[in-house]
DSSP file (Angstrom, degrees, kcal/mol; ACC not computed):
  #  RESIDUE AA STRUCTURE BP1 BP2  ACC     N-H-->O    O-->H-N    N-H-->O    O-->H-N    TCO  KAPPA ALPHA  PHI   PSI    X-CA   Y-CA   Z-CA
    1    1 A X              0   0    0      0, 0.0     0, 0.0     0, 0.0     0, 0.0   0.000 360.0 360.0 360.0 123.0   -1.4   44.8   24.6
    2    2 A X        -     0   0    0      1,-0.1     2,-0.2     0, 0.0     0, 0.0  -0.322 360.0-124.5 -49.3 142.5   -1.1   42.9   20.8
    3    3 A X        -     0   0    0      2,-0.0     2,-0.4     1,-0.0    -1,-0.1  -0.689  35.7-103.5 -78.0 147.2   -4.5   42.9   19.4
    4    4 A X        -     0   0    0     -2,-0.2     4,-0.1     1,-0.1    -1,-0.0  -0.678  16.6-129.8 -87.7 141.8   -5.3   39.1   18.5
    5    5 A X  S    S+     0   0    0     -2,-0.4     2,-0.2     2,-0.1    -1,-0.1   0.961  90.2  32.7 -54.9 -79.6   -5.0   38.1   14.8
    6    6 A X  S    S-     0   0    0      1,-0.1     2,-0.2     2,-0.1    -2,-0.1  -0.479  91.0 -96.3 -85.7 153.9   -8.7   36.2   15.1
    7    7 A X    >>  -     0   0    0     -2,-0.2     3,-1.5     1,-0.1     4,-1.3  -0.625  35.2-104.3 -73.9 140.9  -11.7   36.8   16.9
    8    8 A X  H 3> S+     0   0    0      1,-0.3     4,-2.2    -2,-0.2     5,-0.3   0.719 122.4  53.7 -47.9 -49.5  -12.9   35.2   20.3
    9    9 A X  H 3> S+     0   0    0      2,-0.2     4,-1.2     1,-0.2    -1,-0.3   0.839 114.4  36.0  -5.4 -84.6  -15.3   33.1   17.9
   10   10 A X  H <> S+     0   0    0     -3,-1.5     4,-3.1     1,-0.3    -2,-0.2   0.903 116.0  49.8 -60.2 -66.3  -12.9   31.8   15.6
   11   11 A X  H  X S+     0   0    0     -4,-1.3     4,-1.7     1,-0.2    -1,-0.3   0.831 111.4  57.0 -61.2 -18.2  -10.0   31.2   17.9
   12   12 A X  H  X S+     0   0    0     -4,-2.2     4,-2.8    -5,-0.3    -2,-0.2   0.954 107.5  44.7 -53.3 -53.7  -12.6   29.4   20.0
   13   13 A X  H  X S+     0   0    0     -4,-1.2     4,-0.7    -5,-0.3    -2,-0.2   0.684 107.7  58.0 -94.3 -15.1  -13.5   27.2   17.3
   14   14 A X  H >X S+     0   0    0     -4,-3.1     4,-2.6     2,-0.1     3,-0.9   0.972 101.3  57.6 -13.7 -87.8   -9.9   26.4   16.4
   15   15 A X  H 3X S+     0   0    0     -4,-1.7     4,-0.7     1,-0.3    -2,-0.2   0.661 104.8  52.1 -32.0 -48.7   -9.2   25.3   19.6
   16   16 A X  H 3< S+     0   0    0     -4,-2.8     4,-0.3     2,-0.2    -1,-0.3   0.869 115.3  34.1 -25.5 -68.8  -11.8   22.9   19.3
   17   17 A X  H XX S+     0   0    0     -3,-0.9     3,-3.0    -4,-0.7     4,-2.9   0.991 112.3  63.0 -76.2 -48.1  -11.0   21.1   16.1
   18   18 A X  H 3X S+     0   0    0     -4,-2.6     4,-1.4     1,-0.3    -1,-0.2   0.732 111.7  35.5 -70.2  -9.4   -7.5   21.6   16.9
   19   19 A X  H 3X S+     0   0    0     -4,-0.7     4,-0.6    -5,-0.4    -1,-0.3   0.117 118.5  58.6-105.9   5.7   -8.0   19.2   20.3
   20   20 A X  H <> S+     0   0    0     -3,-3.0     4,-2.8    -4,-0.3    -2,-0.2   0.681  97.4  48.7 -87.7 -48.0  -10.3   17.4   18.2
   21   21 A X  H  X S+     0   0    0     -4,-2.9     4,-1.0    -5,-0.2    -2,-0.2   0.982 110.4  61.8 -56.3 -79.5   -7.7   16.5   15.4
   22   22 A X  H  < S+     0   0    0     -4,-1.4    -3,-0.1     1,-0.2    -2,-0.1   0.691 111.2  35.1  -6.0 -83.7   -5.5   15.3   18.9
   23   23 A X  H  < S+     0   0    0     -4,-0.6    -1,-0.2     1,-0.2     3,-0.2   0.966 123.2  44.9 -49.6 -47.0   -8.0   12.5   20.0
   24   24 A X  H  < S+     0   0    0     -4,-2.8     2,-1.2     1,-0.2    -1,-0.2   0.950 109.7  59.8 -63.8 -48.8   -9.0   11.6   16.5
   25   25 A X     <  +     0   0    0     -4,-1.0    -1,-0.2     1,-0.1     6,-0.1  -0.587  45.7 174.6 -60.2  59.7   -5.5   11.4   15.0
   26   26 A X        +     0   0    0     -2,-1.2     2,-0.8    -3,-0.2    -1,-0.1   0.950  66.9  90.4 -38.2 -62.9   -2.3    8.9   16.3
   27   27 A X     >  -     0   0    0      1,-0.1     4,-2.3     3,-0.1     5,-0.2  -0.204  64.1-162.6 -35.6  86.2   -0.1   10.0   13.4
   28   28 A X  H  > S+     0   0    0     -2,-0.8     4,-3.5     2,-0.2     5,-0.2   0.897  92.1  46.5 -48.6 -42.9    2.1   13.4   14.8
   29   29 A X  H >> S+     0   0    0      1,-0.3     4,-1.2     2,-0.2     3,-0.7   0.940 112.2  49.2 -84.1 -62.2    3.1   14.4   11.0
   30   30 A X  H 3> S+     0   0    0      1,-0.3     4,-1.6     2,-0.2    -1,-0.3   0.672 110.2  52.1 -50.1 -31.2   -0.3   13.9    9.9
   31   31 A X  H 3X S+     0   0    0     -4,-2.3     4,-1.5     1,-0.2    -1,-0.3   0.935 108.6  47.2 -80.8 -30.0   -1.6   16.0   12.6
   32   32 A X  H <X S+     0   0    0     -4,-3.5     4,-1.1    -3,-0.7    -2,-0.2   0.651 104.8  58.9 -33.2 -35.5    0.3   18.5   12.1
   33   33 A X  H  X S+     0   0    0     -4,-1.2     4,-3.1    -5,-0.2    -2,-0.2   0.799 112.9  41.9 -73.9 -48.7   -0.4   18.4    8.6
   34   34 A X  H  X S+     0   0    0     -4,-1.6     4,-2.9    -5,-0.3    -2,-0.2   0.884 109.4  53.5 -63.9 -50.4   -4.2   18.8    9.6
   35   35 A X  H  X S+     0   0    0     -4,-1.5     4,-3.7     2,-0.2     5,-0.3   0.864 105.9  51.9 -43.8 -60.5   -3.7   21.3   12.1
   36   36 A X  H >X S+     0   0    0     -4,-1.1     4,-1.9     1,-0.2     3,-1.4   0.967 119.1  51.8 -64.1 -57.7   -1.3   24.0    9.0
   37   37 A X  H >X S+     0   0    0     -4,-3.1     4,-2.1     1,-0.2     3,-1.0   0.810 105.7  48.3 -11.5 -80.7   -5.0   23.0    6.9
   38   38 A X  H 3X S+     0   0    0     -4,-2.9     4,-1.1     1,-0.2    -1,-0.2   0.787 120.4  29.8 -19.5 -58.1   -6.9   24.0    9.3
   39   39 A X  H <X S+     0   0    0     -4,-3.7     4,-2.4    -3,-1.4    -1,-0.2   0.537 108.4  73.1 -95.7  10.1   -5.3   27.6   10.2
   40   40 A X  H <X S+     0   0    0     -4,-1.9     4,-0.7    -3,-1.0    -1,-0.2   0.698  96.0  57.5 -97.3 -32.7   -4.1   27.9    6.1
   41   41 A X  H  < S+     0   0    0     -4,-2.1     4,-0.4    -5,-0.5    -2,-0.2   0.955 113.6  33.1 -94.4 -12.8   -8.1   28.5    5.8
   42   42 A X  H >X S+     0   0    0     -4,-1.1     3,-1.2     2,-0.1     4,-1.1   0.917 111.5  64.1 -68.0 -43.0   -8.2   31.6    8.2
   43   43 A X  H 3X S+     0   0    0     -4,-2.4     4,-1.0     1,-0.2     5,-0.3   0.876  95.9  49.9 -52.6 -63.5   -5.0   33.0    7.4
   44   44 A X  H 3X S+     0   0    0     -4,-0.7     4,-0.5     1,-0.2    -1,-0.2   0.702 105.3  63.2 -74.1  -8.5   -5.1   34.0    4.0
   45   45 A X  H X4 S+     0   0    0     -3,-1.2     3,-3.5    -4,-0.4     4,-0.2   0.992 111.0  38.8 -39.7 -84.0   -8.7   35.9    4.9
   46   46 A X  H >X S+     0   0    0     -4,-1.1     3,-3.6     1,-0.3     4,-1.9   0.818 108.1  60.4 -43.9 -61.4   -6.9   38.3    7.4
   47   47 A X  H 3< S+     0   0    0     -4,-1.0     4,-0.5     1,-0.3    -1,-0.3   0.728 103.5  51.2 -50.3 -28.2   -3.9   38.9    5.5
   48   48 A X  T << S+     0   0    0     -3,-3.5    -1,-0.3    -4,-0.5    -2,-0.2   0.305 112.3  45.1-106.2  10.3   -5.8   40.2    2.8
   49   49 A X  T <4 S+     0   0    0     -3,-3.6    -1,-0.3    -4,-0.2    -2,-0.3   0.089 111.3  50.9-131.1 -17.9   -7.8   42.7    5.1
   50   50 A X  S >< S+     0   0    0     -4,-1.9     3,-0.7     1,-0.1    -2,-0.2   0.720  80.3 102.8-100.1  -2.0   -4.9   43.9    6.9
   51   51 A X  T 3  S-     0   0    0     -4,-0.5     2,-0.4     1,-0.3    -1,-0.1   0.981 112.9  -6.2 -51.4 -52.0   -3.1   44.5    3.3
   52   52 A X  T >  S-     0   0    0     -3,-0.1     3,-0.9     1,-0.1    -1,-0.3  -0.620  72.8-171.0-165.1 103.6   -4.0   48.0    4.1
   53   53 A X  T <  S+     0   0    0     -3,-0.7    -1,-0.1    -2,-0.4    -2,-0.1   0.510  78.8  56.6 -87.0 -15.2   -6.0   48.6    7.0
   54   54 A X  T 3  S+     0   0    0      2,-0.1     2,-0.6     1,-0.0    -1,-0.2  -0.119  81.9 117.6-107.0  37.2   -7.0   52.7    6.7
   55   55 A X  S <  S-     0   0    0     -3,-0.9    -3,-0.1     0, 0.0    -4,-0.0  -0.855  71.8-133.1-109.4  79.6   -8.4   51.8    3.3
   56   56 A X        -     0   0    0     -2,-0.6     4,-0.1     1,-0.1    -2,-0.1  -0.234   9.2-156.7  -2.3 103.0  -12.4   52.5    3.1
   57   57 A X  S    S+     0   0    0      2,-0.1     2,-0.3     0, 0.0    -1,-0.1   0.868  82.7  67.2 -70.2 -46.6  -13.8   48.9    1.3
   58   58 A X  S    S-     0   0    0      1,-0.1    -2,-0.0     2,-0.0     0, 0.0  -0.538  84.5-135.7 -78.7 146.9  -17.0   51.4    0.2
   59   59 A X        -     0   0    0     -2,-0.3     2,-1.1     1,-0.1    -2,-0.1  -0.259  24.1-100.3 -67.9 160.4  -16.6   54.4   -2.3
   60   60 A X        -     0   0    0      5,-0.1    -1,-0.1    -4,-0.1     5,-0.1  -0.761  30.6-146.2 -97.9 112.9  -17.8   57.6   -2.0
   61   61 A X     >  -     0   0    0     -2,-1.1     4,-1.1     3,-0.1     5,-0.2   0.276  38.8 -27.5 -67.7 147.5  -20.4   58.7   -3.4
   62   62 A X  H >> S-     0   0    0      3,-0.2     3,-1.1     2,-0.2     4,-0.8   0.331  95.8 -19.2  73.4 177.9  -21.6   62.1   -4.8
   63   63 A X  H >4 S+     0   0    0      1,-0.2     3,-2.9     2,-0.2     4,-0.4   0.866 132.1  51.0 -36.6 -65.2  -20.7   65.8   -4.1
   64   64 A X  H 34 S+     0   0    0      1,-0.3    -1,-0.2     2,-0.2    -2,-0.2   0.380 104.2  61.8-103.5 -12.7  -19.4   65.5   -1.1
   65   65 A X  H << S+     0   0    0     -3,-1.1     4,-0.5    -4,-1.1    -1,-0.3   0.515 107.2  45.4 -38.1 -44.2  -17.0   62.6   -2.3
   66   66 A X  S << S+     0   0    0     -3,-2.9    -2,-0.2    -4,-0.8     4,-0.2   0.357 110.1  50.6-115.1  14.9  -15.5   64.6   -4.5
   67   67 A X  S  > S+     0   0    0     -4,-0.4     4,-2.9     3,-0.1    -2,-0.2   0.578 112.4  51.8 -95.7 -23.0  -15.1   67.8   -1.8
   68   68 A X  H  > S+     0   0    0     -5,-0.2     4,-0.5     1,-0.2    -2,-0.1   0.845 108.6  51.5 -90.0 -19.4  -13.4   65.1    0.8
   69   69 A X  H  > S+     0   0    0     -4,-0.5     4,-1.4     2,-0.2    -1,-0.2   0.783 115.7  47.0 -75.9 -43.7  -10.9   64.1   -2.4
   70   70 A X  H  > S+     0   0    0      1,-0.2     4,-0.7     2,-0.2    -2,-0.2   0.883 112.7  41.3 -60.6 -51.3  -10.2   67.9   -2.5
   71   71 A X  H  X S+     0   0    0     -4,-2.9     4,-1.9     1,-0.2    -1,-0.2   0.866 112.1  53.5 -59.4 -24.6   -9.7   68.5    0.4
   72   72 A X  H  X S+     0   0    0     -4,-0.5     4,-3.2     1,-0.3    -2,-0.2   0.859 111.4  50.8 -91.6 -53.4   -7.7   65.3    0.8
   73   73 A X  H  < S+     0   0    0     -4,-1.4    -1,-0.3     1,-0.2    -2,-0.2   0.687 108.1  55.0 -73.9  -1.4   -5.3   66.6   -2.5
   74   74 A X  H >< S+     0   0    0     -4,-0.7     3,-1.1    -5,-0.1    -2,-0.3   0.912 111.6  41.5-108.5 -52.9   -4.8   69.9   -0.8
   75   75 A X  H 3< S+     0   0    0     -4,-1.9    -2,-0.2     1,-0.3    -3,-0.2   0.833 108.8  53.0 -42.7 -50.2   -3.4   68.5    2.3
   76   76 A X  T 3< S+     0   0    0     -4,-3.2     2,-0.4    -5,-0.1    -1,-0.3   0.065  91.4  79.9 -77.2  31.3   -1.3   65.9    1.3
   77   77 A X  S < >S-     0   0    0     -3,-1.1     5,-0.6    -2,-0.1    -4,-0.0  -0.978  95.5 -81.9-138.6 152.0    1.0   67.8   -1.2
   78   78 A X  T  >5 -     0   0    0     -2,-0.4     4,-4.8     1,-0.2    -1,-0.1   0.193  47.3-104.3 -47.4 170.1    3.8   69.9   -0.1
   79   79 A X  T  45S+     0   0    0      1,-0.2     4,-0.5     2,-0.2    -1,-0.2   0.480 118.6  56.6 -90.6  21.9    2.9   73.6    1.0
   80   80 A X  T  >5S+     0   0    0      2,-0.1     4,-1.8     3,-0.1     5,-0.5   0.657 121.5  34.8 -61.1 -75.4    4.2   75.5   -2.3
   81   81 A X  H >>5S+     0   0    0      1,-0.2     3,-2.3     2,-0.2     4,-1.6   0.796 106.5  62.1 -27.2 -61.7    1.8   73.1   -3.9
   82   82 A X  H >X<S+     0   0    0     -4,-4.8     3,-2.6    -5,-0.6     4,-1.1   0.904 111.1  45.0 -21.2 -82.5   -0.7   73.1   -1.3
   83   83 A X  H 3> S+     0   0    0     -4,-0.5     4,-1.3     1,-0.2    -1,-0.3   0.679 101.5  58.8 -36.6 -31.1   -1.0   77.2   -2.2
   84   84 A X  H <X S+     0   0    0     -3,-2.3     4,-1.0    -4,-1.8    -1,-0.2   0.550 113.6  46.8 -83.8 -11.3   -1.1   77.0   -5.8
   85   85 A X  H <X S+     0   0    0     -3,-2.6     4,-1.5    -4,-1.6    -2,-0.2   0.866 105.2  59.0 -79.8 -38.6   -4.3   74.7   -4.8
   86   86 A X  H  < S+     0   0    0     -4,-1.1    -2,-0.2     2,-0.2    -3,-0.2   0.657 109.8  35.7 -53.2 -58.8   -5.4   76.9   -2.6
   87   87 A X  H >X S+     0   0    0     -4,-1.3     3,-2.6     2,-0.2     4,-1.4   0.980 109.5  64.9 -71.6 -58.4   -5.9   79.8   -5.1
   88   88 A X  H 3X S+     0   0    0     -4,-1.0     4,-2.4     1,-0.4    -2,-0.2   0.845 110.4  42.9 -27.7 -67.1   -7.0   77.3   -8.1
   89   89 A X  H 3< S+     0   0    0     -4,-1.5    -1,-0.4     2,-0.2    -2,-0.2   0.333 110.6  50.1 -86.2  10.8  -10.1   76.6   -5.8
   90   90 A X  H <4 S+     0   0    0     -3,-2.6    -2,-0.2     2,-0.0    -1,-0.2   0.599 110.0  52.0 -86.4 -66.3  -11.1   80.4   -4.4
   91   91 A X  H  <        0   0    0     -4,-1.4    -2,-0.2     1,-0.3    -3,-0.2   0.765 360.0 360.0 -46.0 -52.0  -11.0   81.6   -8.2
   92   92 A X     <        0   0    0     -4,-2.4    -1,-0.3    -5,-0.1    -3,-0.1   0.244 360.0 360.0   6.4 360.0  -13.6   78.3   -8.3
């Protein structure tokens, strides 16, 4: 199952204005037109949170910030490296 783009809130309250725009509105291109408005001021919110989605928004603070960074550089780099990291930080 897709996870939905907006939250039950939001898409609620779309739906609303967008069956609101209907009644008020005769013109089809103009409602349309009203309608892309409308979802043009949620979309570019989301887009810009989903940019990269296993990405912390706070830093980390302090010792234990800069052990999770270590640890983090010793894991991700190939295992020669990995080892030459490995010893660096015992002689540490």
């Amino acid at each position: 199952m897709a996870k939905p783009l907006f939250p039950r809130s939001t898409r609620k309250y779309i739906r609303s204005q967008k069956a609101q725009i209907r009644r008020e509105v005769f013109d089809t291109a103009k409602r349309q037109e009203m309608i892309k408005k409308l979802l043009e001021r949620f979309l570019p919110k989301q887009k810009e949170e989903q940019l990269d989605p296993g990405r912390s928004t706070t830093p980390r603070k302090g010792l234990l910030g800069a052990r999770a960074r270590e640890r983090q550089a010793v894991v991700s780099r190939p295992k020669k490296r990995k080892e030459e990291l490995v010893a660096v930080v015992k002689e540490k």
